[in-house]
C-alpha positions as CSV (number, residue, x, y, z in Angstrom):
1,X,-37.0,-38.8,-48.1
2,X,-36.3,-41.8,-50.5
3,X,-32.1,-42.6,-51.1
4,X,-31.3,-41.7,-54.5
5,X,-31.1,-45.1,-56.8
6,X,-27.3,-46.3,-56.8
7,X,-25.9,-46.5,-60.8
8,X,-25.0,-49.8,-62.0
9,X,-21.2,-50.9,-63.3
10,X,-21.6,-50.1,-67.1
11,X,-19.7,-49.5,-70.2
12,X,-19.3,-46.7,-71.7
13,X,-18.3,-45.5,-75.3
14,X,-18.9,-43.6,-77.9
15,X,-19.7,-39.5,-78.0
16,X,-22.7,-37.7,-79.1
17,X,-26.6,-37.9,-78.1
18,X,-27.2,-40.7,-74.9
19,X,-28.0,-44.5,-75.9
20,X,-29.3,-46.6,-72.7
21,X,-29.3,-50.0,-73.0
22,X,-30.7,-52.6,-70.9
23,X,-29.5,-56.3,-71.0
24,X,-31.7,-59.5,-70.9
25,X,-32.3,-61.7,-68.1
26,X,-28.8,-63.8,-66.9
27,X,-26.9,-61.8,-69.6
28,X,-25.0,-58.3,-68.9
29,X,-23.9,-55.9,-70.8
30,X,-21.1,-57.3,-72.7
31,X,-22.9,-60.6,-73.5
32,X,-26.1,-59.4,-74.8
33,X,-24.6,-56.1,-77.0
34,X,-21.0,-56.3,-77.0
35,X,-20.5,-57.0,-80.5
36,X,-22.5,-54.0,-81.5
37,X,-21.0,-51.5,-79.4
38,X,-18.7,-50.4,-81.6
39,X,-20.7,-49.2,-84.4
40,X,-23.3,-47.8,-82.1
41,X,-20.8,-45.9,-79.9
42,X,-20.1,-44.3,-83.7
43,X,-23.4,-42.1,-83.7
44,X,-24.1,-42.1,-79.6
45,X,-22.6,-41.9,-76.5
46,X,-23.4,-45.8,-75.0
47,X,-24.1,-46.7,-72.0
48,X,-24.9,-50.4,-70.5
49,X,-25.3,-50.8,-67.3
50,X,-24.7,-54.5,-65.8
51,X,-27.8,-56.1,-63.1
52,X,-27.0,-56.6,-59.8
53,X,-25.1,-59.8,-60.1
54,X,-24.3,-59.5,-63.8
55,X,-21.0,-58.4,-65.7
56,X,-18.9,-56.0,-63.5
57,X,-22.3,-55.2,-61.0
58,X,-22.0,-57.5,-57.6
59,X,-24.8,-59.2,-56.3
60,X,-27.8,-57.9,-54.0
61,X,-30.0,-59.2,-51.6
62,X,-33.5,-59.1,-52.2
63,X,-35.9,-59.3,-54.6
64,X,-35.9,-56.4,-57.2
65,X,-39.3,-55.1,-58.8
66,X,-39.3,-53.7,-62.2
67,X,-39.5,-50.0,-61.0
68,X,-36.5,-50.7,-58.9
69,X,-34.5,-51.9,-61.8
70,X,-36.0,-49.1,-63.7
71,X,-34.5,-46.4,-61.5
72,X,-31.8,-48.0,-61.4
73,X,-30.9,-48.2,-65.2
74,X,-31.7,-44.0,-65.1
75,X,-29.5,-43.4,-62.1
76,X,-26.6,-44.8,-64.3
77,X,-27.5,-42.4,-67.1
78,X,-27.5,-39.9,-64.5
79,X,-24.1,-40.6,-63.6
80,X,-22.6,-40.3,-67.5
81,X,-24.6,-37.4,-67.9
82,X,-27.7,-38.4,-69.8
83,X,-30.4,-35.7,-69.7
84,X,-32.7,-37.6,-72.2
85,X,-31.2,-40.5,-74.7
86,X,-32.7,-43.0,-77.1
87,X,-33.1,-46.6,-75.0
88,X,-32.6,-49.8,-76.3
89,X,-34.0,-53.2,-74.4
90,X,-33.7,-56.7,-75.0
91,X,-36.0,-59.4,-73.2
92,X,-36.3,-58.5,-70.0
93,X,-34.7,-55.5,-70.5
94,X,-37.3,-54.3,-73.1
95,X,-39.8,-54.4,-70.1
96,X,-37.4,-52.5,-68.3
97,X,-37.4,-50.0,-71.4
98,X,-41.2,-49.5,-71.5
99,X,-41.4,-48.7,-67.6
100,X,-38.7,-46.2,-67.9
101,X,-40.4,-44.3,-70.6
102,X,-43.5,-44.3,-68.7
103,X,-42.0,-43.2,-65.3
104,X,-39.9,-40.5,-67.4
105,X,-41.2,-39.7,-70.5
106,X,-39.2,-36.7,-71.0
107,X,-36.0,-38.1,-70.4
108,X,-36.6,-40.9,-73.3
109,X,-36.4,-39.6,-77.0
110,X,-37.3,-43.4,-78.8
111,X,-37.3,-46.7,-78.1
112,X,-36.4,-50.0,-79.5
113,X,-37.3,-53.8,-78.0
114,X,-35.7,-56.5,-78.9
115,X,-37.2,-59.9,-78.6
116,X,-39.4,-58.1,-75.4
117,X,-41.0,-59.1,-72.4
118,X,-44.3,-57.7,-72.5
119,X,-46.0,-59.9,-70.0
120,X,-49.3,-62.4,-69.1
121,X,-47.6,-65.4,-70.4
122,X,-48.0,-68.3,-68.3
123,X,-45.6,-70.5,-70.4
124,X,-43.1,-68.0,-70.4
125,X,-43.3,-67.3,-66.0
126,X,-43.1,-71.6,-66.1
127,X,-40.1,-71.6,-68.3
128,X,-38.7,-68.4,-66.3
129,X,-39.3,-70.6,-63.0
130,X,-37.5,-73.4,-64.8
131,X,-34.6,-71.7,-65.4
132,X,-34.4,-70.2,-61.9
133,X,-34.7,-74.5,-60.3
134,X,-32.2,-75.0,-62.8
135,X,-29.4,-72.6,-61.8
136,X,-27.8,-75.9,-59.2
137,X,-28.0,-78.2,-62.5
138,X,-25.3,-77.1,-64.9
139,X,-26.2,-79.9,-67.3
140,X,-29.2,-79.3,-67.3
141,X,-29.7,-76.0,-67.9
142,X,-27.3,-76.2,-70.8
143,X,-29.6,-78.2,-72.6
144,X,-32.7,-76.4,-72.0
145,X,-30.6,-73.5,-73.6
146,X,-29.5,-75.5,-76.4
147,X,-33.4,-76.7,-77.0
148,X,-35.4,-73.5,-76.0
149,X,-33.2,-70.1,-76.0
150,X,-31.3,-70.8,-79.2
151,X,-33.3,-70.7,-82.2
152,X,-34.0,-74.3,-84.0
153,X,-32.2,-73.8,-87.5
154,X,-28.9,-71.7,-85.7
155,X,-28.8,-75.1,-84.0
156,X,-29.9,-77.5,-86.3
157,X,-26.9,-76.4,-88.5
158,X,-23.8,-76.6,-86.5
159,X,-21.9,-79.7,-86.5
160,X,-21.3,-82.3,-84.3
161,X,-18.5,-81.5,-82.7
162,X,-19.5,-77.5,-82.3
163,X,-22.5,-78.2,-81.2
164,X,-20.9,-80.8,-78.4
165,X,-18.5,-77.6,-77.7
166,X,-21.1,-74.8,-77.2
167,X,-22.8,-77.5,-74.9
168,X,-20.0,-77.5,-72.9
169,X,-19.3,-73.6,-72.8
170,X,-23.0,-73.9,-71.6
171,X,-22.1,-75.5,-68.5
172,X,-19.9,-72.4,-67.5
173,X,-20.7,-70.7,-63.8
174,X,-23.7,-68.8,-64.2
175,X,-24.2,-64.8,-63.4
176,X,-25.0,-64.1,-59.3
177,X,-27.8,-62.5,-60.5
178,X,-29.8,-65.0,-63.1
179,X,-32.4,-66.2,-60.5
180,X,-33.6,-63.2,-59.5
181,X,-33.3,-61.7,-63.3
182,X,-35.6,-64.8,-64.1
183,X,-38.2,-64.1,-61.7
184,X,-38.1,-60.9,-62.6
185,X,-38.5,-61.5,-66.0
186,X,-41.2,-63.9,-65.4
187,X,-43.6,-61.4,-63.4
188,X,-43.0,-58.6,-65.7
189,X,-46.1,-57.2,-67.0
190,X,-46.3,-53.9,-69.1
191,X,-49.3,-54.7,-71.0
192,X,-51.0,-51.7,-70.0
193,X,-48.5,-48.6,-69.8
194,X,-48.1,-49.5,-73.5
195,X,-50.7,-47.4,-74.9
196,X,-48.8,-44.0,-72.9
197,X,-46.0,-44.7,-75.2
198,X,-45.5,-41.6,-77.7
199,X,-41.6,-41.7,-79.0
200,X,-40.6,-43.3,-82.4
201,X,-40.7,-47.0,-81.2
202,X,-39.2,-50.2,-83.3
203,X,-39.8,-53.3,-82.1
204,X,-37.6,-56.3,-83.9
205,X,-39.5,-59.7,-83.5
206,X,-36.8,-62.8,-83.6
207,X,-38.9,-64.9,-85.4
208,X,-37.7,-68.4,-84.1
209,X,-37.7,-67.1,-79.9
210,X,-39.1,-69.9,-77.5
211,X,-38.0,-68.5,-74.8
212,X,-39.7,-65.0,-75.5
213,X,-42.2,-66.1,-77.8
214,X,-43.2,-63.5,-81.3
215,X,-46.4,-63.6,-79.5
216,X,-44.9,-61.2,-76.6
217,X,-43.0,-59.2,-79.2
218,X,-46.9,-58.2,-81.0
219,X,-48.2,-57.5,-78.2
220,X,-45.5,-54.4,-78.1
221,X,-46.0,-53.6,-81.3
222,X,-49.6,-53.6,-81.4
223,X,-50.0,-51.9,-78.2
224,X,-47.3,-48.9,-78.6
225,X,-48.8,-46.1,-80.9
226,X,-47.2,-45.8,-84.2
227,X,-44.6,-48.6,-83.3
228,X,-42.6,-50.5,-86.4
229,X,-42.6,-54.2,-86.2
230,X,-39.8,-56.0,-88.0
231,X,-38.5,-59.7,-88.2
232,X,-35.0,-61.4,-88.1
233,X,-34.7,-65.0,-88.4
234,X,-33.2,-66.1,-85.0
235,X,-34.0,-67.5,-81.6
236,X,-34.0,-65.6,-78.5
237,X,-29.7,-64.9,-78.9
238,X,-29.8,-62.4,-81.7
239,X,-26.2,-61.3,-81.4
240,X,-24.9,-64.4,-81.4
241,X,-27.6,-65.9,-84.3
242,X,-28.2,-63.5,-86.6
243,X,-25.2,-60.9,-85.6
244,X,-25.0,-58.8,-89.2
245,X,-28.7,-58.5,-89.5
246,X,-29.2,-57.3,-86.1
247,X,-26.5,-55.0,-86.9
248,X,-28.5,-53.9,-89.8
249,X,-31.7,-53.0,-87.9
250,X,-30.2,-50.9,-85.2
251,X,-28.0,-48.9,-87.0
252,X,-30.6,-47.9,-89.4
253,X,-33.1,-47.2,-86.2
254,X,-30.5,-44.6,-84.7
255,X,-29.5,-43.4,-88.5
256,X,-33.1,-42.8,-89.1
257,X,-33.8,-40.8,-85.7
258,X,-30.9,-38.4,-86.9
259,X,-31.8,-37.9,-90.1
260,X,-35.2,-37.3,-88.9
């Protein structure tokens, strides 16, 4: 018989119904939704798992599939208890979402993607391959972030000296785990489980993403029945860009499933 997924290191807060959330590519779980866990954690009990090789998760050998990762993320809501919870994805993580709710549709009660990977972009695998030759070239790297994962105006509109700073902070060791995230994230396809989809599902476009291009985020919308589509103005780093407004749009997603 197959060995029961292992759960990921994960944070945990809150009380009340489950909220899974699933981090981006070379983030973990306190980089990509720290700042919201607070306020989420009001209304749900949270959990974020960390990627092998991200946050408090150590590395692995190997080269995970989406399904693996999938069953992975469920294992950890296994562990805190989770019979069925709303699940929240960002990038890579949003692919990860849509094959979980496929594989288990009664364990996931609504979904919302953020800045998503839905697949079949060329661009985005080169780009995802770039990132993954860059991981030995700190300076590098940190400029390609500056010039394609942060949105134009966020960085048009720092000064100088900040901008010299956060290139800098840039050049800090990277997560274990970011090639193979990147790979990952580059291979992903979910195009066609979309269409199974049939939980309340928003989908929140960042408007300015060149690293996950709008174009990826439609094709979620469009192809999940019934999905909401809704904009923020921001590159692909919401929570550090456009941190109140992103705010904004989840806690009025899990108000709304409640008062539904």
């Amino acid at each position: 018989m197959p060995s029961t997924p292992a759960p990921l290191a994960r944070i945990v807060q809150g009380s009340g119904p489950g909220l899974l959330l699933a981090h981006g590519a070379g983030g973990s779980a306190r980089d990509n939704w720290g700042p919201l866990l607070p306020d989420l954690a009001v209304h749900r009990t949270v959990v974020a798992p960390d990627y092998p090789g991200s946050g408090d998760s150590p590395s692995e050998p190997g080269r995970p599939t989406l399904d693996e990762l999938a069953e992975r993320l469920v294992a950890t809501a296994d562990a805190e208890g989770l019979d069925t919870f709303d699940l929240a994805g960002y990038s890579l993580g949003a692919a990860a979402a849509v094959r979980i709710a496929t594989r288990h549709p009664e364990r996931v009660r609504s979904l919302l993607l953020l800045a998503g990977v839905a697949g079949g972009s060329a661009r985005m695998r080169l780009l995802s391959e770039l990132i993954v030759d860059l991981g030995e070239r700190p300076d590098d790297l940190a400029r390609l972030v500056l010039t394609v994962v942060l949105g134009e105006t966020w960085v048009d509109a720092l000064p100088a000296e900040q901008l010299a700073g956060l290139q800098e902070a840039l050049k800090s060791p990277l997560p274990d785990g970011i090639r193979q995230q990147f790979r990952l994230a580059g291979e992903a396809d979910v195009r066609a489980e979309l269409a199974a989809i049939a939980v309340p599902t928003l989908v929140v476009s960042t408007a300015e993403d060149m690293l996950v291009p709008p174009s990826q985020h439609r094709l979620l919308a469009e192809g999940i029945p019934g999905a909401r589509f809704v904009r923020l103005a921001s590159g692909h780093l919401p929570v550090v860009e456009a941190l109140p407004e992103l705010r904004a749009v989840m806690l009025e997603f899990v108000k709304g499933l409640d008062e539904g």
